[in-house]
C-alpha positions as CSV (number, residue, x, y, z in Angstrom):
1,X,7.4,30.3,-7.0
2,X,6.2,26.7,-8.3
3,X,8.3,25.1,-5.1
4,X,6.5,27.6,-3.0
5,X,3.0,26.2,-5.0
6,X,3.7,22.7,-4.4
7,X,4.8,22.6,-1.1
8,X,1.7,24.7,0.4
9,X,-0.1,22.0,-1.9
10,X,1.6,19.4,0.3
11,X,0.5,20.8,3.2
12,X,-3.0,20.9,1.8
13,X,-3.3,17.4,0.9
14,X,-1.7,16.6,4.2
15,X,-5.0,18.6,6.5
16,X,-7.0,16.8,4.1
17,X,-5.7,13.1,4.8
18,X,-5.9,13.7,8.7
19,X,-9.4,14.5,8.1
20,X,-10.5,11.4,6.6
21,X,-10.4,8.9,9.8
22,X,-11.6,5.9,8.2
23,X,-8.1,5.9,6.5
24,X,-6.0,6.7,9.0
25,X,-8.2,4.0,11.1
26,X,-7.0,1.3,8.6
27,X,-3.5,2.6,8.0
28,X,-2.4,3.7,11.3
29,X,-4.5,2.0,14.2
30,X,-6.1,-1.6,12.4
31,X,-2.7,-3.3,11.8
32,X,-1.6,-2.5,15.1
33,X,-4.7,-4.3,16.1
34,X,-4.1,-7.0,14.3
35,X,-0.4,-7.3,15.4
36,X,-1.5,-6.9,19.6
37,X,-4.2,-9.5,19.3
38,X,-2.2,-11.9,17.1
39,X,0.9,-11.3,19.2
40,X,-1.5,-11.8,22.7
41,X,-2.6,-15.2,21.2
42,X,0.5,-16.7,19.4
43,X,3.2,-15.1,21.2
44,X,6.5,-13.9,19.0
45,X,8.6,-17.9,19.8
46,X,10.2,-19.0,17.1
47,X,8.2,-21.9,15.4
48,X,9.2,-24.2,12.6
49,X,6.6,-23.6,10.5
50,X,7.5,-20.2,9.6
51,X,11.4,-21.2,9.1
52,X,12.2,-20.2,12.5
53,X,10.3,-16.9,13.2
54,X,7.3,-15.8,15.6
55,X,4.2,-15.2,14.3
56,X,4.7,-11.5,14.3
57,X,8.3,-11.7,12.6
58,X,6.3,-12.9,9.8
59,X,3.4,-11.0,10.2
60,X,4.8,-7.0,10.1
61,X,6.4,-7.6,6.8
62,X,3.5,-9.0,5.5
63,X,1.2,-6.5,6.6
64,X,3.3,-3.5,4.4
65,X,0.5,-4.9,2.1
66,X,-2.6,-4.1,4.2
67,X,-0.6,-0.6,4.7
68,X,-0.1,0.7,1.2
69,X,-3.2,-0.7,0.0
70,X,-5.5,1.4,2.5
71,X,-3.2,4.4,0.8
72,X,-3.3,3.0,-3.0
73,X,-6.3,1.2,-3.2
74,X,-8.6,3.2,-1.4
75,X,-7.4,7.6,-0.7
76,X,-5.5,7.9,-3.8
77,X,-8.0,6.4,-6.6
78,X,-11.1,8.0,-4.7
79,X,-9.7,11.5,-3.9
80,X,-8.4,11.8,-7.6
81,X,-11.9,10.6,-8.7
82,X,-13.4,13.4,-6.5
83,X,-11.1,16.5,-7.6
84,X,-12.1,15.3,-11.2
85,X,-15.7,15.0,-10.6
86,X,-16.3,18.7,-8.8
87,X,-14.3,20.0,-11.6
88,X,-11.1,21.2,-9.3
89,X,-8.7,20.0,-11.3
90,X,-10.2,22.1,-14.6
91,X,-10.1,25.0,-12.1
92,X,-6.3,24.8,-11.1
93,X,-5.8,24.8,-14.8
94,X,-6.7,28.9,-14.8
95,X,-4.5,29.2,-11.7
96,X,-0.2,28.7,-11.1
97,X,-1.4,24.9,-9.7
98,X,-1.3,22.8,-12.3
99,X,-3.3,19.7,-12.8
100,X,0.1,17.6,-12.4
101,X,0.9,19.0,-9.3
102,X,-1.7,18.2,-7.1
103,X,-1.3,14.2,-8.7
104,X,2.5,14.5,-7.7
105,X,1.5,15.9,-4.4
106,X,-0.8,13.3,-3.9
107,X,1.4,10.8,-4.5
108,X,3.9,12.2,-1.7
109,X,1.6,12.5,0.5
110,X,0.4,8.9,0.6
111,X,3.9,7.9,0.0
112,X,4.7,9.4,3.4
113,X,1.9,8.3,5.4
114,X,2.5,4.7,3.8
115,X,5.9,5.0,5.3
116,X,5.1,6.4,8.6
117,X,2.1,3.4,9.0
118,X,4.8,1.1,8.4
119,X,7.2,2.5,10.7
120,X,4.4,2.9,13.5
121,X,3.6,-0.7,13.0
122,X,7.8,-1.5,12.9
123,X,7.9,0.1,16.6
124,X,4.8,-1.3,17.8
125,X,6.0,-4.4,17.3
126,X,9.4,-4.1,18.2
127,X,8.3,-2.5,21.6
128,X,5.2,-5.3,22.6
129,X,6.9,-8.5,20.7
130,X,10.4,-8.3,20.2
131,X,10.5,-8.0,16.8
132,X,13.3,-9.8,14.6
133,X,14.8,-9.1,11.5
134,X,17.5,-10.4,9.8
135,X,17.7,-8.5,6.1
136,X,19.3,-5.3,5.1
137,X,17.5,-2.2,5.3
138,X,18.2,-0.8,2.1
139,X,16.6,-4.2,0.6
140,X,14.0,-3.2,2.7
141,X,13.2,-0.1,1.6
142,X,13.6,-0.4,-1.7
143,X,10.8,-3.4,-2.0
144,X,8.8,-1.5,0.1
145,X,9.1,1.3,-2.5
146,X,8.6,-0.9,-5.1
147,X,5.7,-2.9,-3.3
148,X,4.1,0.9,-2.7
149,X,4.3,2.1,-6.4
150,X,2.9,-0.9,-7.7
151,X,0.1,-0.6,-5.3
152,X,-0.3,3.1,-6.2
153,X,0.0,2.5,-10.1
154,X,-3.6,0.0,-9.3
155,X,-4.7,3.5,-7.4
156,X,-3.7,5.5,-10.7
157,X,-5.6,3.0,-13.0
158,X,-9.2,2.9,-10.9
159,X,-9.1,7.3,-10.7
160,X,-8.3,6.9,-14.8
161,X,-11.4,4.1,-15.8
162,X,-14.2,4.9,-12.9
163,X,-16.3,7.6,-14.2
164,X,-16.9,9.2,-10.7
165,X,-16.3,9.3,-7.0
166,X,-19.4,6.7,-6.7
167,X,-17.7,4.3,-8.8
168,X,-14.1,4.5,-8.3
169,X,-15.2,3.7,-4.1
170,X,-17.3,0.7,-5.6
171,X,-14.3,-0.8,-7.6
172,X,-11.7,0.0,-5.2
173,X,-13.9,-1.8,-2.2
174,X,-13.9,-5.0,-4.8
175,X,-10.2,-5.0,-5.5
176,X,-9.2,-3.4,-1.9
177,X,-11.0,-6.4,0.1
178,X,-10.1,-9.8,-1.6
179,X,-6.4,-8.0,-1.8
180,X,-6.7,-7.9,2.4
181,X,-7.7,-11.3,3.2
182,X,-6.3,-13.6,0.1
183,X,-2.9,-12.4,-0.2
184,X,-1.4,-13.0,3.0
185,X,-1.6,-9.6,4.0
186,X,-4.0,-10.3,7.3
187,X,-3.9,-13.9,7.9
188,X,-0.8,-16.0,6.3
189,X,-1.6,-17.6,3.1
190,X,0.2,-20.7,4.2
191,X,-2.6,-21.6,6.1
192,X,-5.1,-21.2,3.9
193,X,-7.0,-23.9,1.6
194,X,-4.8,-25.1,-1.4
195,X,-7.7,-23.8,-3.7
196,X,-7.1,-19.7,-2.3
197,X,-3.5,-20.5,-2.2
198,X,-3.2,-20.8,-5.8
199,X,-5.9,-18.2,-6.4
200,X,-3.6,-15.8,-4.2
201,X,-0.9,-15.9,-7.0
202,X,-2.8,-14.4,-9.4
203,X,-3.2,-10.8,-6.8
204,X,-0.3,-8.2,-6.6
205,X,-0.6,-7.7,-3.2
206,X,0.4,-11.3,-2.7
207,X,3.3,-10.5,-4.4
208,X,4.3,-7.5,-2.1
209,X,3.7,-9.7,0.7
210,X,6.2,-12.1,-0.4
211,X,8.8,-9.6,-1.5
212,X,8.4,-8.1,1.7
213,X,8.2,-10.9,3.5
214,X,11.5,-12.9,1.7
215,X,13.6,-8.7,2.3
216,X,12.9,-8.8,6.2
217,X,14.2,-12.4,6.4
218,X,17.0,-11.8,4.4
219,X,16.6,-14.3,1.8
220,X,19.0,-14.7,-1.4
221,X,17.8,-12.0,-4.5
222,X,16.4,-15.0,-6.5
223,X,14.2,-16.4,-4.2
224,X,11.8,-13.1,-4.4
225,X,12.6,-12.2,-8.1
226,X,9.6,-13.6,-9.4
227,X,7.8,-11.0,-6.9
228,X,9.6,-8.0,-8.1
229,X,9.1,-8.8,-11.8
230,X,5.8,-9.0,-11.1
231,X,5.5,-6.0,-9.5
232,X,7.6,-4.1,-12.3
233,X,5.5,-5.7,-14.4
234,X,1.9,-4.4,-13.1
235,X,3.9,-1.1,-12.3
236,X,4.8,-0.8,-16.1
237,X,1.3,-1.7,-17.7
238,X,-1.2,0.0,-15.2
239,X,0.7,3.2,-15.4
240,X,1.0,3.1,-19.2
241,X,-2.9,2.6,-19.2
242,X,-3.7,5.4,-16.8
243,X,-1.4,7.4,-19.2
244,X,-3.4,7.3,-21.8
245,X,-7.4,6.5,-20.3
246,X,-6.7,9.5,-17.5
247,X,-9.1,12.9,-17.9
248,X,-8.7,15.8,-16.4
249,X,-12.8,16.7,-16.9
């Protein structure tokens, strides 16, 4: 019965994130955007300043940030903040749904449409541009994983500290929009003044961009390790935090 429970749950969540088309402007339909226009100007030839790739080799890898931050940074936090705020989660508590359900099924829901942005923009890109890539899939995937649960453990953190809806949109705008145009995740960081280069290290999502980045390409494990400590690391420590600062009430 508690399968039965969480999957109808799913499908809730699911009506509920097709309803909200500012997000699935920004997951589904802005990247691409960004990927035709880019690829219209600069073309996809190989160029030596990006080690031998186009401007959109580099570019979809990179934008996986943009992607699970629209899901992490901005639906998760915000719809969490809004079930606690109208009391819906102390009301499942009286029913079979449990409070940890609907978080879990959150969490698979914007795990899925993260992938299915990704793969949308993969196709696009592949179709218009003649999109390379010279990694291994399962290196892929499993940075992207790691790039999305990072992301989402941010997400976890802002629903467990912002005391309502009105707050948790005001602190995720001021981490989601530095983390979109410092980190690489919209325009390369390699062109960018020295100053915001350096001040790029210090945001995760520049880290998924390099991990994602250094996977597609196919570079050697140690050349990105730095970025998947990192993101371990803020994985870890924003989780344990929400943990222990999250209310139900």
């Amino acid at each position: 019965m508690k399968t039965r429970i969480f999957l109808q749950m799913i499908q809730f969540e699911f009506k509920l994130f097709f309803r909200n088309w500012i997000n699935l402007f920004f997951l589904l339909a802005f990247p691409t955007l960004m990927i035709v226009t880019f690829g219209s100007i600069f073309g996809n030839s190989p160029v030596p300043e990006f080690g031998g790739y186009g401007t959109i080799d580099i570019s979809v890898p990179a934008y996986a940030g943009m992607i699970v931050s629209v899901t992490g940074l901005m639906n998760l936090p915000l719809t969490l903040c809004e079930y606690r705020e109208k009391k819906i989660l102390k009301r499942y508590r009286a029913t079979p749904v449990k409070p940890m359900m609907v978080i879990l099924s959150q969490t698979g829901v914007n795990l899925l449409m993260t992938l299915v942005g990704m793969a949308f923009l993969i196709l696009t890109a592949t179709l218009l541009f003649d999109l390379r890539f010279s990694g291994r899939i399962i290196a892929v995937l499993l940075m992207f994983l790691l790039s999305t649960m990072s992301v989402f453990s941010i997400g976890f953190l802002i629903a467990s500290v912002a005391p309502n809806a009105k707050a948790a949109t005001a602190i995720a705008n001021l981490v989601y929009f530095p983390m979109l145009f410092l980190t690489g995740a919209t325009i390369p960081v390699d062109i960018m003044p020295n100053w915001m280069q350096e001040l790029a290290q210090f945001l995760p999502v520049t880290h998924v961009v390099k991990g994602m980045r250094g996977a597609w390409t196919g570079v050697s494990f140690s050349e990105i390790m730095i970025n998947i400590v990192v993101l371990i690391g803020i994985t870890v420590v924003c989780l344990a935090i929400s943990v222990k600062l999250f209310k139900w009430e």
